[in-house]
Steps between C-alpha positions, in 0.01 A plus 500: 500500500715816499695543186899526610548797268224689594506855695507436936478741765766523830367791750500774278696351208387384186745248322458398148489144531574202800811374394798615708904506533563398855849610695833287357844701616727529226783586726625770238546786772828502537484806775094528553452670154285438223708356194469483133438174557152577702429753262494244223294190681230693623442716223499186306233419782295828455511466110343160474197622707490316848223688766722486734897535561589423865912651523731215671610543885617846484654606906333776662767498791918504435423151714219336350668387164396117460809490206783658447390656170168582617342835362467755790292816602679591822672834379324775240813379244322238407214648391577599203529165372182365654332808302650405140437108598128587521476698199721175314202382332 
């Protein structure tokens, strides 16, 4: 049996052990952007040392927001953001 915390490979992607954070929306984008608030939970998420971090339902399309507060990445503006959200760790 597979230890949980040991190394496994996706494709080309090594990640350090099997236990993951799955997608929860947090419904703290008040117009699409990143917030403190993400900032905070999933740095808190990178610094305790999960393989993986899937981000929550983030719209790709000005019409394909599930929530009102959903993240988005339908304009360069929000980009930004997105960048400093994946470096929150």
């Amino acid at each position: 049996m597979t230890n949980i915390f040991s190394p496994m490979t996706i494709g080309n992607v090594t990640l350090k052990n099997r236990v993951g954070v799955p997608p929860m929306c947090t419904n703290d984008a008040k117009d699409g952007s990143v917030t403190e608030e993400h900032i905070i939970t999933y740095g808190m998420y990178g610094r305790n040392q999960f393989g993986m971090i899937v981000v929550e339902a983030t719209a790709v399309a000005e019409n394909g927001i599930i929530y009102e507060n959903d993240l988005k990445i339908d304009d360069d503006r929000y980009i930004t953001g997105l960048k400093m959200l994946s470096k929150s760790h």
